[in-house]
C-alpha positions as CSV (number, residue, x, y, z in Angstrom):
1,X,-24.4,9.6,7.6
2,X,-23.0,7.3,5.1
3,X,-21.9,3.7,5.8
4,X,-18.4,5.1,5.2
5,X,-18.0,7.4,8.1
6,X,-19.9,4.5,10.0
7,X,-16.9,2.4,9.5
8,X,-14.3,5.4,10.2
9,X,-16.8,6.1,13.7
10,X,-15.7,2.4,14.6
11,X,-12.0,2.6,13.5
12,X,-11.7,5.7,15.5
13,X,-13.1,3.9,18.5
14,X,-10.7,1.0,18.5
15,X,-7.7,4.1,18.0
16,X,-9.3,5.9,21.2
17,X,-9.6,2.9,23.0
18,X,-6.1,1.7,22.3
19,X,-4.3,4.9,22.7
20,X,-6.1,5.3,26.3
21,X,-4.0,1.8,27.0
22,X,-1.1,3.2,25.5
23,X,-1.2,6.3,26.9
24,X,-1.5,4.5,30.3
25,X,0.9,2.2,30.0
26,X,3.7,5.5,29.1
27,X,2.2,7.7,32.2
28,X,3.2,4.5,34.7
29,X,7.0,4.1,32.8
30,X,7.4,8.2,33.4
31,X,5.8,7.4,37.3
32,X,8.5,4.3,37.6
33,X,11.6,6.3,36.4
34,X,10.7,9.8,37.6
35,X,13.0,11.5,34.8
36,X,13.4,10.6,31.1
37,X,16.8,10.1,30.6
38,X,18.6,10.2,27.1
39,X,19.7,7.0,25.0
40,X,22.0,7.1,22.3
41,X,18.8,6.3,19.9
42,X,16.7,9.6,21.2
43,X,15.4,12.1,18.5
44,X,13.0,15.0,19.1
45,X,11.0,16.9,16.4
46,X,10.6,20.3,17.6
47,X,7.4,22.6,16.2
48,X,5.8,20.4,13.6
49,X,2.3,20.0,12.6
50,X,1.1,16.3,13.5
51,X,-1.2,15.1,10.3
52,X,-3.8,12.8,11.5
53,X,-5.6,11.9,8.3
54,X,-7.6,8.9,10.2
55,X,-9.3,11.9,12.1
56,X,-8.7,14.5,9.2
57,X,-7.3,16.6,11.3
58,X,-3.8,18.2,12.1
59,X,-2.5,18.6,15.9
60,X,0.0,22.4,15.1
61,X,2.8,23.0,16.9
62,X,4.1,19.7,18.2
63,X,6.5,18.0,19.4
64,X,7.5,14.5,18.7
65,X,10.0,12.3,20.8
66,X,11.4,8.8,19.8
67,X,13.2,6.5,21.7
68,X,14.9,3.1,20.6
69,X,12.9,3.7,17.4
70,X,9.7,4.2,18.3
71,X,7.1,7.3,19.8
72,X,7.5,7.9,23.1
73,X,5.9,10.7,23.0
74,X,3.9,13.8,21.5
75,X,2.6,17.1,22.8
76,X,2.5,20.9,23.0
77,X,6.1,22.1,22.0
78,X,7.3,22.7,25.5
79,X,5.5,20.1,27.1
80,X,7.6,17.4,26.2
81,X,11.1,17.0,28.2
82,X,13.8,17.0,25.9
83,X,16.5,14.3,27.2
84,X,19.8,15.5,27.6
85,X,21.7,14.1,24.6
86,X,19.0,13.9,22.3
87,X,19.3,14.7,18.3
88,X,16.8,17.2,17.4
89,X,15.1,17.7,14.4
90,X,13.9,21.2,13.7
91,X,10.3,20.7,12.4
92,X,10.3,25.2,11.8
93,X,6.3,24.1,11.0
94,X,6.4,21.6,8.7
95,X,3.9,18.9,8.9
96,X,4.7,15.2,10.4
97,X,2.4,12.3,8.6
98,X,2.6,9.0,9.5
99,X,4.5,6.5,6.7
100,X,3.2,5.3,3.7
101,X,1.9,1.5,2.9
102,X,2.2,0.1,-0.3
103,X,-0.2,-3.0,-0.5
104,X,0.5,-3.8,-3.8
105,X,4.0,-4.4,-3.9
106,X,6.1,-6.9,-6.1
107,X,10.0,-7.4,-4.0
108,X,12.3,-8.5,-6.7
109,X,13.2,-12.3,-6.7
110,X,16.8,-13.1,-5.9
111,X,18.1,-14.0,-9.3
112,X,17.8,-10.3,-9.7
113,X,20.6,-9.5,-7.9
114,X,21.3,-7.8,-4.9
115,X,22.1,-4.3,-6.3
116,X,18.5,-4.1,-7.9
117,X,16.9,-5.4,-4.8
118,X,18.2,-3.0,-2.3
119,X,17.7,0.0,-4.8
120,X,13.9,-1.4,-5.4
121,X,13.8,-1.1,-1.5
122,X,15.6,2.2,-1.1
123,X,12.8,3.7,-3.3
124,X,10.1,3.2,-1.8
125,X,11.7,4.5,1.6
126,X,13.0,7.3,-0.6
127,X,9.0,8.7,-1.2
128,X,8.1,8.0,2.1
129,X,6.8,3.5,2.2
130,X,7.8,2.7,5.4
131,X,5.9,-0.5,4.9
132,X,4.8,-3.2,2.0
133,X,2.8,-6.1,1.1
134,X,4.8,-8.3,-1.0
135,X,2.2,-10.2,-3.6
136,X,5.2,-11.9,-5.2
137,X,6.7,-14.1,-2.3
138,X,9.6,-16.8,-2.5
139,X,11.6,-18.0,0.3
140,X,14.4,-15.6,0.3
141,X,12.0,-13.0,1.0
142,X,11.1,-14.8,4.6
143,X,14.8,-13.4,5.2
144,X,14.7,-10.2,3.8
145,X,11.6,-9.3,5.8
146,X,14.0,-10.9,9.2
147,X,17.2,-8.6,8.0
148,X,14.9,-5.2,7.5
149,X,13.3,-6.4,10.9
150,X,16.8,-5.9,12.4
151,X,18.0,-3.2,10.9
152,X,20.8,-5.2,8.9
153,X,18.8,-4.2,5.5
154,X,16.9,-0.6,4.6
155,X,13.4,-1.2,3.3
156,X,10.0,-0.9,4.4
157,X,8.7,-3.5,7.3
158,X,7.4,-6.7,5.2
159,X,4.7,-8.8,4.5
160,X,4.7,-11.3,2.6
161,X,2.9,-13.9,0.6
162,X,4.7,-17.3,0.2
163,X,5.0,-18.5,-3.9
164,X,1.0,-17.6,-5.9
165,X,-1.4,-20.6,-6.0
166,X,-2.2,-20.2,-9.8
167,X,-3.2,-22.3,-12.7
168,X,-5.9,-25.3,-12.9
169,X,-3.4,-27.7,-11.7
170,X,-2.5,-27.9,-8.5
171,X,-2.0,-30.6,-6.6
172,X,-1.5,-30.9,-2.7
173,X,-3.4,-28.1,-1.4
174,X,-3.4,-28.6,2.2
175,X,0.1,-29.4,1.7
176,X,1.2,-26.9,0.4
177,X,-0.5,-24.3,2.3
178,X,0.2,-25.9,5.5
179,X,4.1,-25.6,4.0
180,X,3.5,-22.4,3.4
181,X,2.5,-21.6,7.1
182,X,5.5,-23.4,8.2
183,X,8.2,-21.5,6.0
184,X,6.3,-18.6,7.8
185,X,4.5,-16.7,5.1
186,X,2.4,-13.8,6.3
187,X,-0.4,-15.0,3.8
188,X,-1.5,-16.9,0.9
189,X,-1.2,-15.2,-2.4
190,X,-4.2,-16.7,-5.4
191,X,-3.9,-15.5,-9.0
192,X,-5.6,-16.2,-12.2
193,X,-6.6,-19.7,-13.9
194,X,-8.0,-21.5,-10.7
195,X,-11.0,-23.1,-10.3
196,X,-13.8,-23.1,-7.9
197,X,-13.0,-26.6,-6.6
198,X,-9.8,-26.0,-6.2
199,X,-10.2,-22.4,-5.1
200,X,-12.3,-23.5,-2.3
201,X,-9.8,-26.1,-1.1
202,X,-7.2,-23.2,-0.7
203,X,-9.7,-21.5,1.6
204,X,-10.4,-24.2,3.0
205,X,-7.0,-25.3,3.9
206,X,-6.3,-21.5,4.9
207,X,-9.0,-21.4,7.6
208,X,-7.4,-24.9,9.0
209,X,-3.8,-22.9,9.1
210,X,-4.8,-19.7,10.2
211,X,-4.2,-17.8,7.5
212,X,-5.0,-15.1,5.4
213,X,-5.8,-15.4,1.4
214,X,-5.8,-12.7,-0.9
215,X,-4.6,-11.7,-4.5
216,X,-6.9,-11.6,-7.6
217,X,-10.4,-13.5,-8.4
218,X,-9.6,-16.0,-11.1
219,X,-12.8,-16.0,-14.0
220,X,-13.3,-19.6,-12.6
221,X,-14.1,-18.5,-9.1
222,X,-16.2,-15.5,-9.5
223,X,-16.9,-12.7,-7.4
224,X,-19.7,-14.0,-5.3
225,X,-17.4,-17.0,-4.3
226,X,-14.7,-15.3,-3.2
227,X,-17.1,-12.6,-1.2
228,X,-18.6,-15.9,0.3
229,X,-15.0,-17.2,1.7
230,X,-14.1,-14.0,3.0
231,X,-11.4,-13.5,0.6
232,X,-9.1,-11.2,2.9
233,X,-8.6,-8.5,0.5
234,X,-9.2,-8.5,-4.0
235,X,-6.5,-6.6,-6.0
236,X,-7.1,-4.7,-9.1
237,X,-11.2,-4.9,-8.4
238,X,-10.8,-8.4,-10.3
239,X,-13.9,-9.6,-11.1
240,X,-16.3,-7.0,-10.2
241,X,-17.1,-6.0,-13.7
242,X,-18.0,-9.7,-14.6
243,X,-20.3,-9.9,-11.5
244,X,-22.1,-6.6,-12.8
245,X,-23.0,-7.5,-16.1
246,X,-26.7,-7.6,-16.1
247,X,-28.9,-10.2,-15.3
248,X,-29.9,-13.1,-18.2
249,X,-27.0,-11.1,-20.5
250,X,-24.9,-14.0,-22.0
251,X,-21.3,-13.3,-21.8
252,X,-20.1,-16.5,-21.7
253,X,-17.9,-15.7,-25.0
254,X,-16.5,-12.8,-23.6
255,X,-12.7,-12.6,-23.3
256,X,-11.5,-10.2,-21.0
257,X,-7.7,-9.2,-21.3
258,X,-7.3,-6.3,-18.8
259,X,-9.3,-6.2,-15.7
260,X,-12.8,-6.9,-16.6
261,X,-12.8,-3.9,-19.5
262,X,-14.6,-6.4,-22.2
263,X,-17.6,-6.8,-19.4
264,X,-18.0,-2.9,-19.5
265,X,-20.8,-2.5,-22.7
266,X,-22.8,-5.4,-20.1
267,X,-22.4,-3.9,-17.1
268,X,-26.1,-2.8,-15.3
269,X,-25.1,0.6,-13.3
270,X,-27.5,-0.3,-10.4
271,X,-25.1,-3.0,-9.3
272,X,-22.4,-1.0,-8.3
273,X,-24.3,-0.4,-5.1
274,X,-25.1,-4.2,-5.0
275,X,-22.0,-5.6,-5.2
276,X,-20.4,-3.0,-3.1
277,X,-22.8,-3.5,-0.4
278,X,-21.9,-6.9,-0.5
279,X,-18.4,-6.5,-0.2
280,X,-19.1,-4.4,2.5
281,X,-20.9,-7.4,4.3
282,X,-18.4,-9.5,3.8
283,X,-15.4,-7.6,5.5
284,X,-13.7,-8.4,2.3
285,X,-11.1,-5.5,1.5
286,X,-9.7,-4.1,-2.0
287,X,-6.4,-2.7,-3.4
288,X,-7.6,-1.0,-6.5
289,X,-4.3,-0.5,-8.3
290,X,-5.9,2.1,-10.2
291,X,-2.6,3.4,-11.9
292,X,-2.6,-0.3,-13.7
293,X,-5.6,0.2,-15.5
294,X,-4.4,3.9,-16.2
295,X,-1.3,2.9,-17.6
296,X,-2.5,0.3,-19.9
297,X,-5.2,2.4,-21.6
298,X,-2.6,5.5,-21.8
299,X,-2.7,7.6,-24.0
300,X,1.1,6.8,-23.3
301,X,3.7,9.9,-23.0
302,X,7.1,9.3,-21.7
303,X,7.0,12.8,-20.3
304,X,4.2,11.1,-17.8
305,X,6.8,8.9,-16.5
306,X,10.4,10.5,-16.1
307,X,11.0,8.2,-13.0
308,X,11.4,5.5,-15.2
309,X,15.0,6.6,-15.1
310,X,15.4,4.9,-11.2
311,X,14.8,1.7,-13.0
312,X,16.9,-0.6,-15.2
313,X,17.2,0.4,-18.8
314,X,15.2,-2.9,-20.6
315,X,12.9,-3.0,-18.3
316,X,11.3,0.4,-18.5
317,X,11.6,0.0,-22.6
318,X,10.0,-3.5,-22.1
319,X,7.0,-1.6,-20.1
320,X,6.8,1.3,-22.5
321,X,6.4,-1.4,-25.7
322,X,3.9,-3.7,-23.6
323,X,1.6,-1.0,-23.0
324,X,2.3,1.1,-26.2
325,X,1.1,-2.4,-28.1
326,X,-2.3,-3.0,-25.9
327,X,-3.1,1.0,-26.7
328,X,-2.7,0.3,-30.5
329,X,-5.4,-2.6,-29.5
330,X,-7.7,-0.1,-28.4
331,X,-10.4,-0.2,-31.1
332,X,-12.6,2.8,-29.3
333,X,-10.1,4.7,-27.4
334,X,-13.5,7.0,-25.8
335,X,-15.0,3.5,-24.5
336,X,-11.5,3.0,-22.7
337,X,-11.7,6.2,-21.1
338,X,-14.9,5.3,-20.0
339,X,-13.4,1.8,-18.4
340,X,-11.1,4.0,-16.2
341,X,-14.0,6.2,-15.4
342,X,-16.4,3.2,-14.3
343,X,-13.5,1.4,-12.3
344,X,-13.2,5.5,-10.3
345,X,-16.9,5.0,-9.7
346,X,-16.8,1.7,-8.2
347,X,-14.4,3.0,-5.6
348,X,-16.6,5.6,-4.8
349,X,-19.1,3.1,-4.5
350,X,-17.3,0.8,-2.2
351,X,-16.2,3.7,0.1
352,X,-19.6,5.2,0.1
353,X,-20.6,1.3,1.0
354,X,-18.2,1.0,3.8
355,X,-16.3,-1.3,2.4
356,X,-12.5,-0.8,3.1
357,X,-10.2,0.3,0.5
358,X,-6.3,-0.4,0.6
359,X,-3.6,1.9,-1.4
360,X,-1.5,0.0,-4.0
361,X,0.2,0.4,-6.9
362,X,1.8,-3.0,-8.0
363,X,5.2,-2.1,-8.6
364,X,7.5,-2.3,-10.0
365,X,5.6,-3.6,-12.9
366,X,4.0,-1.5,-16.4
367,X,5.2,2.1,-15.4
368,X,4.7,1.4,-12.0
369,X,8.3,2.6,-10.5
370,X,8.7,1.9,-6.4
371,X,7.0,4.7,-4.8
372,X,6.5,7.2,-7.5
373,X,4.0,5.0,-8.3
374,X,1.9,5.1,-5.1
375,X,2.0,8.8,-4.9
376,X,0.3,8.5,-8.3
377,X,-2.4,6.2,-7.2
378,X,-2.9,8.3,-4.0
379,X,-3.6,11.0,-6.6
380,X,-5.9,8.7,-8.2
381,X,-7.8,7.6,-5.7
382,X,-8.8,11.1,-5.1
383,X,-9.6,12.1,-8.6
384,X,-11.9,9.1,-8.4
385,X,-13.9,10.6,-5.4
386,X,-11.6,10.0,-1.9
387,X,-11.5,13.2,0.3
388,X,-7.4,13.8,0.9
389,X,-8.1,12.4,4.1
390,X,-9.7,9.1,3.3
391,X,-7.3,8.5,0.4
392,X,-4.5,9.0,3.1
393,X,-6.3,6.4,5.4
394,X,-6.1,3.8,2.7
395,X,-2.4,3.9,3.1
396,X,-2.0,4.5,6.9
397,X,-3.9,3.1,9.4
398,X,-6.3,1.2,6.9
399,X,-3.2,-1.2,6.5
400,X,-2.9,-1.3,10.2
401,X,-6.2,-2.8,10.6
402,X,-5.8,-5.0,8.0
403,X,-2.6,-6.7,9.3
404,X,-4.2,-6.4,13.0
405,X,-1.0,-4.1,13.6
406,X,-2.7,-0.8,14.9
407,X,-0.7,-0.9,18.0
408,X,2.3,-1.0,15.5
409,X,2.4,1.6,12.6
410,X,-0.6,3.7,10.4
411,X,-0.3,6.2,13.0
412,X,1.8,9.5,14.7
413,X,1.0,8.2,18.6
414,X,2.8,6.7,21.7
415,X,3.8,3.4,21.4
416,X,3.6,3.4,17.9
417,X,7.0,2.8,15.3
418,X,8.6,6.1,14.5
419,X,7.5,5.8,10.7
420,X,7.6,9.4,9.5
421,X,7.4,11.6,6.8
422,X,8.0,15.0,7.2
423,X,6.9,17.4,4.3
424,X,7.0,21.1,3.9
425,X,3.4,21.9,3.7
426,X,0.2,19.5,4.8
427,X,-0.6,16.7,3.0
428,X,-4.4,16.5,3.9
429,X,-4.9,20.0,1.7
430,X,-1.7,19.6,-0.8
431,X,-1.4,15.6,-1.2
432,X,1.3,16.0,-3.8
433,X,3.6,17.7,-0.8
434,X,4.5,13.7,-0.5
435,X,5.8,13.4,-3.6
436,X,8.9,15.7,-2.4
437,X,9.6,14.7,1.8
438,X,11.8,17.1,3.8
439,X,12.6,13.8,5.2
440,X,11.8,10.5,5.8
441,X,12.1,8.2,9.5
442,X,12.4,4.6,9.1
443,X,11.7,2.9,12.9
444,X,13.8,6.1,14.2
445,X,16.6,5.7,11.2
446,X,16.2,9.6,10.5
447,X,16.7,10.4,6.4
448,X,16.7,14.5,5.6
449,X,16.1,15.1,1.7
450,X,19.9,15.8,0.7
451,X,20.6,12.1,1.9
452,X,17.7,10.9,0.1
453,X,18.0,13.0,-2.9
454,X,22.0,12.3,-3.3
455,X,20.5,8.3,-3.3
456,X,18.2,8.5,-5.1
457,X,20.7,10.6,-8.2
458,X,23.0,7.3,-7.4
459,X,20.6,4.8,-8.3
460,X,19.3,7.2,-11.6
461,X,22.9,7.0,-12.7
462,X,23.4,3.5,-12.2
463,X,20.5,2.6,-14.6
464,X,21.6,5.3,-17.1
465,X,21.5,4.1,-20.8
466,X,25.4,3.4,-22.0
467,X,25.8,6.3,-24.4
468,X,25.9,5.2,-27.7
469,X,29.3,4.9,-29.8
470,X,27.6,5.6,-32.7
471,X,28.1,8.9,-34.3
């Protein structure tokens, strides 16, 4: 048995163990009241196919009830009361996943605008995100994440970073991070140019404040550094290339400009176990952001992308010249291809490690459009190796766990948020069947496809091109 299904043996203990709790908790509320009785917030799905991809497994012909936004219940269809009242939602066999997380995800600042913001928002509820880590955090977002909290604002439940430490600079650390933790920032966000001194401060100022860091592993720090302060979680797999270059190899003129790819001739292919092992060890988790790397190296082909058209005009054009200049770079297009090769094996390496893996797409940003993009890395993560059923996990419960929220969201179960997607055939055998939801729940805010279809065509002709008066 690997060291993977080691780790999914003790995730599916703490689910058991939690859901006999749950499930306790519901059968003494049902005792107490002796009837269920309807509210005007009750919903029933009647015959669908509960997708459990924690357990890869799907529960057929369910029912699913939801009260005041979140599961009261699931069972046999028939077995579940139906409250007088209640809306129901004719399943007719389809299959009910829990919602999507995006880990990776950039919220637009406010000097965007409003408009863009709540379109950004709307499309990732659109495919299905019914929750997101923000890596780009500024105080208006500590509102935002309040307003979707009640309802005033549709988007995904937030996290949040507060404003990146980056740069070799900074002054105040423990000031600013103990700022941070009073603004209420759900974690500390690190990027590129630090240094070790002052990349340990950060840590070290985090543990005092009791709170998480995570983001990328600037050159200065090094993986074995970040590993050593627990880093929460590494984006992009930044610095793991670096870290496998092999021993007494001088690459100390090496410059890297996209995610470790100048390391690659250097890299010694028996520490891809090493270092995944000792990520593993560590508890340290990692949003590969695989479609990044993918987008960059190309080949480029607009017809790969048509949902650029959800996005404004300039900025998909300003994506399409950035990466159509690095591919012109490219001096051995077959060595690229062999970059996005080593990067899928390194996944496989960390899963087959034990080491937790996160699903993220950093978007919007370089192709990447608000959740097209994460059904794309879901795709990628299992060309790279992931069964359907892991590559799900990574963006269900594996969130959960992260944010110590599996009594929350990640899963279809009593108690949890009514986060649904409901697709027409099952995810854990057809994975693209996301990519098109009969309908989406947002904390019991039901969405069928016309509504999020006739949205989603708004938003496409708002960022239309003006047609030119040139003849």
């Amino acid at each position: 048995m690997t060291a993977y299904m080691g780790q999914r043996t003790k995730v599916k203990n703490r689910i058991n163990r939690s859901s006999m709790l749950r499930g306790l908790a519901l059968v003494l509320v049902v005792i107490a009241n002796s009837v269920i009785t309807a509210s005007a917030a009750d919903q029933v799905f009647i015959d669908v196919n509960v997708v459990r991809p924690e357990l890869n497994r799907v529960d057929r012909a369910q029912s699913v009830l939801v009260k005041d936004g979140r599961i009261a219940a699931v069972g046999a269809v028939g077995g579940i009361e139906t409250p007088g009242g209640a809306t129901v939602i004719n399943g007719d066999g389809r299959y009910l996943s829990p919602g999507l997380v995006e880990m990776h995800a950039h919220v637009p600042e406010a000097r965007r605008g409003r408009q863009y913001l709540e379109d950004v928002l709307y499309l990732w509820v659109a495919n299905g995100i019914t929750t997101a880590r923000n890596m780009a955090g500024e105080a208006s977002h500590l509102e935002l994440r309040d307003e979707i909290a009640r309802g005033d604002v549709l988007g995904p439940r937030l996290y949040t970073s507060g404003p990146r430490f980056a740069g070799k600079r900074i002054k105040d650390v423990p000031e600013r991070v103990a700022a941070q933790k009073e603004a209420g920032y759900d974690f500390l966000k690190v990027h590129m140019g630090l240094t070790a001194p002052i990349y340990d401060e950060i840590t070290a100022a985090a543990a005092g404040n009791d709170m998480i860091v995570a983001g990328h592993v600037a050159d200065g720090v090094g993986l074995r550094r970040a590993l050593e302060a627990r880093q929460k979680s590494i984006d992009h797999l930044d610095a793991y290339f670096k870290a496998m270059v092999a021993d007494d190899t001088d690459v100390s003129g090496v410059k890297d400009q996209l995610l470790g790819f100048a390391y690659l001739p250097f890299v010694d292919p028996a520490k891809f176990a090493v270092v995944s092992e000792a990520t593993a060890a560590a508890g340290v988790w990692n949003v590969p952001t695989l479609t990044l790397a993918v987008n960059f190296i190309g080949p480029y082909d607009a017809e790969d992308y048509p949902e650029t058209k959800y996005m404004p005009a300039g900025m998909a054009s300003s994506w399409e010249k950035i990466v159509s200049g690095y591919q012109a770079t490219l001096e051995d297009p077959e060595q690229a291809q062999q970059f996005l090769r080593s990067r899928d094996k390194l996944v496989r390496s960390l899963r087959d490690a034990g080491a937790g893996l996160l699903l993220g797409s950093d978007s919007p940003q370089m192709l990447n459009v608000p959740g097209f993009a994460l059904h794309k890395e879901l795709a990628l993560m299992i060309a790279a190796g992931l069964t359907p059923a892991e590559a799900l996990t990574t963006g269900t419960v594996n969130p959960a766990i992260y944010f110590d929220a599996e009594d929350t969201f990640g899963r279809v179960a009593e108690g949890l948020a009514a986060d649904l997607v409901l697709t027409d055939t099952n995810p854990l055998e057809q994975p693209e069947t996301l990519r098109e939801p009969a309908g989406v729940m947002l904390r019991g805010r039901w969405m069928p496809r016309e509504e999020l279809r006739a949205r989603l065509a708004e938003i496409a002709e708002r960022n239309r091109p003006p047609v030119s008066e040139t003849n």
